[in-house]
N, C-alpha and C positions, 0 to 999 in steps of 0.2 A: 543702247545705240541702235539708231536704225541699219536692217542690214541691207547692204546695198546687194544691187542683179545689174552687175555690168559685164555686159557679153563682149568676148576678144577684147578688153576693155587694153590701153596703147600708152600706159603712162607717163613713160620719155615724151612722147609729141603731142599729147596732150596738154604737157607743160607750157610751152613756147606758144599756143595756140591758147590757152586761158589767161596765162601772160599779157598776151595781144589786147586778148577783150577787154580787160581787167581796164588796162591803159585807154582803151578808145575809149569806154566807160568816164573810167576818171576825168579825162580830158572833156568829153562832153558834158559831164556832170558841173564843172565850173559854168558854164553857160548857161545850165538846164532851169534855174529859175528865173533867169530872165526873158527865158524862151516863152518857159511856157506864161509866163506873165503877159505876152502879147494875147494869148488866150484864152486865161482865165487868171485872177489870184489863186494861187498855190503854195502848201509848203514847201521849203527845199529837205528834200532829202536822199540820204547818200545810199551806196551800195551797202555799204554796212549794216544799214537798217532794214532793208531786203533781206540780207544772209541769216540776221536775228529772226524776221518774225519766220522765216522758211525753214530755219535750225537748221543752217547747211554753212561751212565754213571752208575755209582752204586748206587741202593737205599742199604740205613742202614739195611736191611731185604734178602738183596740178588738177588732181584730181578732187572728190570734193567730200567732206564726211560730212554725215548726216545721220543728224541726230532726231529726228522728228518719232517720237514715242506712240506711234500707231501698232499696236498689236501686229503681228504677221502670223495665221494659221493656216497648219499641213491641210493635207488634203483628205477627204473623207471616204476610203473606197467601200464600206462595205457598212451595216446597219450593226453595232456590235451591243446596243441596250434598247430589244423590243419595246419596250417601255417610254425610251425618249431618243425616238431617230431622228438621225438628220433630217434639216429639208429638201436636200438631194444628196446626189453622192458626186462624188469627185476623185479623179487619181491626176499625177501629174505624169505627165509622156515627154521624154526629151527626143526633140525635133531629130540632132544628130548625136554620134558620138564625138565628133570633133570641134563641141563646143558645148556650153552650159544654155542653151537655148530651148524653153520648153514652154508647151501648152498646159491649163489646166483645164479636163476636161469634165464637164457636170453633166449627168444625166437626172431625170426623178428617180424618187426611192423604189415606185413601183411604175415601170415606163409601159404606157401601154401596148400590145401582143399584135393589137388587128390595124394599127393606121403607122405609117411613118411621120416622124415630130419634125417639123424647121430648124435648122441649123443656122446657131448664133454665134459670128467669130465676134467676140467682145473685146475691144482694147479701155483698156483703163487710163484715169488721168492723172493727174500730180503733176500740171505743169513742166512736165515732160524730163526734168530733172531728180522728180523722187515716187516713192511708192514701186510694188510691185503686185505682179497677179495674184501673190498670195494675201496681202494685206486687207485684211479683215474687213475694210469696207467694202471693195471691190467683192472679195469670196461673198460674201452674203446676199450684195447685189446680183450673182449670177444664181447662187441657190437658187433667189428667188424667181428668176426667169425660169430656170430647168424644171423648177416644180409647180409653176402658177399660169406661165404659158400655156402647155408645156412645152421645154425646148432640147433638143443637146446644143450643151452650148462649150466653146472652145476661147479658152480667156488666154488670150496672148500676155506673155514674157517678153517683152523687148529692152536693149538698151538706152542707156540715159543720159543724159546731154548733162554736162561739158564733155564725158569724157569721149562720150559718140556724138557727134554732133547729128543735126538732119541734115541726108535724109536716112540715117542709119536705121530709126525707129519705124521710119516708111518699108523698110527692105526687111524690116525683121517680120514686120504684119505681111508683107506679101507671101513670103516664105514660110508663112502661117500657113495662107490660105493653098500655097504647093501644097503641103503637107497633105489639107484635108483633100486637095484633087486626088492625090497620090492616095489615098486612103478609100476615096470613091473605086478606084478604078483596080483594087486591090494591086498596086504595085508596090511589093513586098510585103504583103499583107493587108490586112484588115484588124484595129483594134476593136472589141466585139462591141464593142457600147455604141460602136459608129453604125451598128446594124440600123438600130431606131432611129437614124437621122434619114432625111432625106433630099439628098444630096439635089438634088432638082430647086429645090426651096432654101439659098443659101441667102443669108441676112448680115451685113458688116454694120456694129454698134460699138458707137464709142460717144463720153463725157467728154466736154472741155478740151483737155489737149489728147486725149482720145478722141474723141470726133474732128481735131485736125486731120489726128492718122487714117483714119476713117475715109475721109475726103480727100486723102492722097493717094491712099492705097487706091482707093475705087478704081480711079485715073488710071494709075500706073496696070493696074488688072486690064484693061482695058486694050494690053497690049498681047495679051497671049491669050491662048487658046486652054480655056480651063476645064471642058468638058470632061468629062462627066459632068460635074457638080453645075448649076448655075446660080448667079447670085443676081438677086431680085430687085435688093432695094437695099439702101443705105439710109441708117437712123442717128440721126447728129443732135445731140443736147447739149445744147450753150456751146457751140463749140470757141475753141481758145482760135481768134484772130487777131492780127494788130494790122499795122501801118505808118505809113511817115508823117500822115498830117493827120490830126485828129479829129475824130466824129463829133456830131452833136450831144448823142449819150456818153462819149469818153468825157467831154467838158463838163457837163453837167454832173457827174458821177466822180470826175477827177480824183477826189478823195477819198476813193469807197473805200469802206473798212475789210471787201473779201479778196476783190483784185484791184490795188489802186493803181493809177498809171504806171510812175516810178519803179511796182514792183515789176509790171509786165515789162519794161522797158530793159531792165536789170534782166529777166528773160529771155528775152528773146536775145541778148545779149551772148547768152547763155549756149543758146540752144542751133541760132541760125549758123548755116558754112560762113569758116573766113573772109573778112570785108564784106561781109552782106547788111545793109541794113533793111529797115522792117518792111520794106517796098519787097522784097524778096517773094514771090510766090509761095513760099512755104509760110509766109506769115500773110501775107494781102493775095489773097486768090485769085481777087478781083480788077487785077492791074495787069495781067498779060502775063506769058512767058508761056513756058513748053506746051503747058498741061491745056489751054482752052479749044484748042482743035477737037479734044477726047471730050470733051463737056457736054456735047449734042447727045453721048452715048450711052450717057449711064442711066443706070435705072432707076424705078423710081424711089426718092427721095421725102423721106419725113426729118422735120426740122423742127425744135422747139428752141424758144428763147423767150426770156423774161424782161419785161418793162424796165424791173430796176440793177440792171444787169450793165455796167459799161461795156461793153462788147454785144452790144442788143444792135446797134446799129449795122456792126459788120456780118452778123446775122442774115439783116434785113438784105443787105446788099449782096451777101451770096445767093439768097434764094431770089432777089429781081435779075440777077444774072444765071440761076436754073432756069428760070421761068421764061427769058430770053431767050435760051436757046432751045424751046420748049419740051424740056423735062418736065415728069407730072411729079407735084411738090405738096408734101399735106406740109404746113408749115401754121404751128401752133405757138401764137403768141399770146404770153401770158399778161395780166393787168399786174404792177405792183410784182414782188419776189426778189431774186439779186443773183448770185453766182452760185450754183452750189444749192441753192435754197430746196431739191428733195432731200437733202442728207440729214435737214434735221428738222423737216416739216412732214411728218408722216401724211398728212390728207395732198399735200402736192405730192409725192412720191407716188401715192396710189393715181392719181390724177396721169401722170404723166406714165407708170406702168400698162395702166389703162387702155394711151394712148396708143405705147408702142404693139404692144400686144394685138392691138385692132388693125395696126398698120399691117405687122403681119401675117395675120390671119385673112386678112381681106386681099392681101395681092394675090391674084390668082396668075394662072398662068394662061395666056391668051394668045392667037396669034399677033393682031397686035404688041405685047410685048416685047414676042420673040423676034420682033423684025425692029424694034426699039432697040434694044438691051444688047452688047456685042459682045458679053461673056459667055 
């Protein structure tokens, strides 16, 4: 069984509030094929069929078990068979003692003496309801950063919707990035691995419904004073977005076999605060609310997204509203691919590692910037 990381997790009120959803669900699901028939022919399908292909089901309290059979691997601190090391190392650091809230932090096996490395806060994806920073894909994917960049890189633990809803995952990433101000600035120490990093060149990366968090936290960072550390640029792949009326690649894609409508919709269902539907700024960025004031201010941004991706359009339309408010945007779209498509196409995975790696190596730091960027 998969093991769940649900922080302060509230299972009395979590009830009554999955209850809720379960019902507006239901209720709109009687309507949902004739809905979306004004837009496309569709199949109908229930919630039910969601919770099967996601291997997540209802516990009696609200909460959700899950079952999804993805490996989860400890942490690697130390090189214990000269013969066959790691490809970095890792320990995991809990943020407080008055909660299960922890980073995993990677450095390479042999970090080098004479330069300081960039520092990678990395949030992981799962549709924001499963996976953790330990689960085997994610650890492998930041090895690979800590050792091929090279970076130290700090892979955030955050909680998981139903039972936290957003923006709980937004506040658990921010209080990430305290941590590592608090770690620049030696307030109550310094963990030693943080020495190699350099706090000046701080980078936020996130996949899919990581690179939501990603694009939230930025914002909400936006509002304090983080110094020491500065954070340079933000790296979004595929990031997970919806909305209430649907795009041209949603329609056209309707069916896809990695994220089809139905399931995102059963999602965000999931995941957005009470009576929010997908027009919600945590799910459509690009429709108004708190955060578009802070937009002018962030740094600068690298964006990938893939032709055969349903969520390529809302993609598109975040970076015309970076580019808007003229933030500088590498924004790499790809011909052909789908959701998901580096995890099991090794030549795009190199392709887009490539990418990110150049984005960070290449932002320098300039006055220009620093009179851009307001962290």
């Amino acid at each position: 069984m998969f093991r769940q990381h649900c922080l302060n997790q509230n299972p009395k009120s979590s009830h009554a509030l999955a209850a809720y959803s379960l019902l507006v669900f239901l209720l709109f699901s009687q309507s949902w094929p004739s809905i979306i028939a004004d837009e496309k022919v569709a199949k109908p399908h229930t919630w039910q069929e969601t919770f099967k292909i996601l291997g997540i089901s209802w516990n009696s309290d609200g909460t959700l078990k899950r079952e999804i059979q993805i490996p989860m691997v400890n942490a690697t601190p130390s090189v214990t068979d000269p013969k066959n090391p790691p490809v970095a190392l890792s320990t995991d650091i809990q943020l407080s003692p008055k909660s299960e809230a922890y980073v995993r932090l990677y450095i390479p096996v042999n970090p080098p003496t004479d330069t300081k490395l960039p520092l990678i806060i990395y949030i992981h994806g799962g549709d924001f309801v499963l996976f953790s920073a330990s689960t085997v894909i994610f650890h492998e994917f930041c090895n690979n950063i800590a050792s091929r960049f090279p970076a130290v890189v700090v892979s955030v633990e955050y909680r998981l919707a139903p039972e936290n809803r957003l923006p709980a995952a937004f506040d658990d990433a921010l209080n990430a990035i305290f941590w590592v101000k608090n770690q620049a600035s030696y307030s109550g120490g310094r963990d030693p691995w943080l020495d190699y990093a350099d706090f000046s060149r701080v980078f936020l990366l996130g996949s899919s419904a990581g690179a939501n968090i990603v694009y939230h936290t930025a914002l909400r960072a936006l509002d304090f004073d983080l110094r020491p550390i500065r954070i340079r640029g933000i790296l979004l792949n595929q990031p997970f977005f919806g909305g209430a009326f649907r795009t041209p690649s949603e329609l056209r894609l309707i069916e896809d076999p990695y994220v089809p409508l139905y399931m995102c919709d059963v999602l965000w269902s999931l995941v957005l605060p009470p009576y929010a539907n997908r027009d919600h700024e945590f799910c459509n960025p690009v429709v108004g609310g708190s955060y578009l004031g802070r937009v002018p201010h962030l740094p600068r941004v690298f964006v990938k997204a893939d032709e055969g991706d349903p969520l390529v359009d809302r993609t598109t339309q975040l970076v015309q509203l970076l580019q808007g408010y003229k933030v500088p945007v590498v924004y790499q779209y790809n011909r052909g691919g789908f959701h998901g498509i580096e995890t099991q196409n090794k030549t795009v995975a190199q392709s887009l590692f490539n990418a990110m790696k150049n984005f960070v190596y290449s932002t320098r730091v300039t006055d220009d910037q620093e009179s851009h960027a307001s962290y």
